[in-house]
C-alpha positions as CSV (number, residue, x, y, z in Angstrom):
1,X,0.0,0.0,0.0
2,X,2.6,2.4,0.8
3,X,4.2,2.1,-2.4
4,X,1.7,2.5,-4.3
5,X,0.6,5.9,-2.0
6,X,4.5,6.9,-2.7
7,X,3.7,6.1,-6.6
8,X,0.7,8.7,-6.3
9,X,2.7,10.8,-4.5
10,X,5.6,10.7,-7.3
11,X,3.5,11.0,-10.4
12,X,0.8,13.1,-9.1
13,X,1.0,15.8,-12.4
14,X,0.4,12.8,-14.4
15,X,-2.7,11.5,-12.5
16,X,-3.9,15.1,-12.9
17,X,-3.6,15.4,-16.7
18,X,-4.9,12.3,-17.1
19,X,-8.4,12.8,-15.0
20,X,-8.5,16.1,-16.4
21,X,-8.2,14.3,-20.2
22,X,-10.9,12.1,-19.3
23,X,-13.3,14.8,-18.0
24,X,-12.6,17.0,-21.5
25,X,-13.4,14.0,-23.4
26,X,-16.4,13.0,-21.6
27,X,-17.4,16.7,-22.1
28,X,-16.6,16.8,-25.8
29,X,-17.8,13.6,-27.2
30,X,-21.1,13.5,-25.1
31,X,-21.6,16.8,-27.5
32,X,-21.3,15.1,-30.7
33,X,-24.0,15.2,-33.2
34,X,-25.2,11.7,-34.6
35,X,-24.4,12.9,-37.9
36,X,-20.5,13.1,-37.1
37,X,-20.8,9.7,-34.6
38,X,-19.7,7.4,-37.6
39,X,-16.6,9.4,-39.0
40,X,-15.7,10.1,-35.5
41,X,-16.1,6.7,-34.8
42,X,-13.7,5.1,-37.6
43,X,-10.9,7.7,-36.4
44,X,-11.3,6.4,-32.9
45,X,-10.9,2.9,-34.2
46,X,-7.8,3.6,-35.8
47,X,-6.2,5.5,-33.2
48,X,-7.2,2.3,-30.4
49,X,-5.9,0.2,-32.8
50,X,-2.2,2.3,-32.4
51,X,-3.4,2.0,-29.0
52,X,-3.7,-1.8,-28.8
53,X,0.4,-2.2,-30.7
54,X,2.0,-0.3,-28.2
55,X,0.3,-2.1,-25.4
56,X,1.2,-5.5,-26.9
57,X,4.5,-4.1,-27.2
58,X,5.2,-2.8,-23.4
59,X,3.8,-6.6,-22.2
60,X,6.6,-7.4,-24.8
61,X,9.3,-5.7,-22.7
62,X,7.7,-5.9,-19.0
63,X,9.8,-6.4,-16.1
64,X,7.2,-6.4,-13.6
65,X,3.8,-7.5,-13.0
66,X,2.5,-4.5,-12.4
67,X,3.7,-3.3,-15.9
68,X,1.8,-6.8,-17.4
69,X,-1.1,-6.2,-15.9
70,X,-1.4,-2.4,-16.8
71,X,-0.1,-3.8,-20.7
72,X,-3.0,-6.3,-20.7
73,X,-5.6,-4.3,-19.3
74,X,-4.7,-1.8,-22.4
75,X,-5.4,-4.5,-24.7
76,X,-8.4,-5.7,-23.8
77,X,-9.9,-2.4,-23.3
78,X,-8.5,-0.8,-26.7
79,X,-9.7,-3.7,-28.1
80,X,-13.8,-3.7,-26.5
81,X,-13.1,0.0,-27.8
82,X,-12.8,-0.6,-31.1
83,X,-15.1,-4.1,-31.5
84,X,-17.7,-1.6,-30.0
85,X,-17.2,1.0,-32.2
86,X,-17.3,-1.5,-35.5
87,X,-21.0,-2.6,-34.2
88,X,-22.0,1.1,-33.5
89,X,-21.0,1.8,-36.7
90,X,-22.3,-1.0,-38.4
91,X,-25.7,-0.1,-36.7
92,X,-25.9,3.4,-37.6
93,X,-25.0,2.4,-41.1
94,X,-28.0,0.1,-41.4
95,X,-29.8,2.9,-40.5
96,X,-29.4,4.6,-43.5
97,X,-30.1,1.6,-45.8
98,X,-32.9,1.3,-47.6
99,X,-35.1,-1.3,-46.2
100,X,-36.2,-4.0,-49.5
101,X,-40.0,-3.9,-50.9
102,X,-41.7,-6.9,-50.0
């Protein structure tokens, strides 16, 4: 416990920027319009896919568990990210199909 209070402690700028990054995105993409979702959408999938190399890549070269465990915890949620954003996608797609005559 303590060292992961002196951790904190050490790397508190970090934490910061990092909550901070996820309030501004909550903010920003919860005021996208559905019209952008899907374009917005593909983008995020490439970028998670980066996202999902370089965390296959630091399990590559971890030394410790907790650096596995942060590595693999990367890759399985880049990769929900971007499976979800495929069927969200895929969804709003069908959307704008024309549905057959019967």
């Amino acid at each position: 416990m303590e060292e992961t209070l002196q951790f904190i402690y050490l790397h508190r700028e970090a934490i910061f920027i990092v909550a901070l990054s996820i309030l501004l995105g909550i903010e920003v993409i919860s005021n996208v319009p559905a019209i952008l979702h899907t374009p917005l959408m593909s983008g995020a999938n490439a970028i998670h896919g980066v996202v999902i190399i370089g965390a296959i890549i630091v399990m590559g070269h971890a030394t410790t568990t907790s650096a596995m465990i942060l590595g693999f915890l990367a890759v399985v949620l880049g990769t929900l990210n971007v499976v979800g954003g495929f069927v969200v996608t895929d969804r709003m797609l069908h959307m704008f199909k024309k549905k057959p005559k019967k």
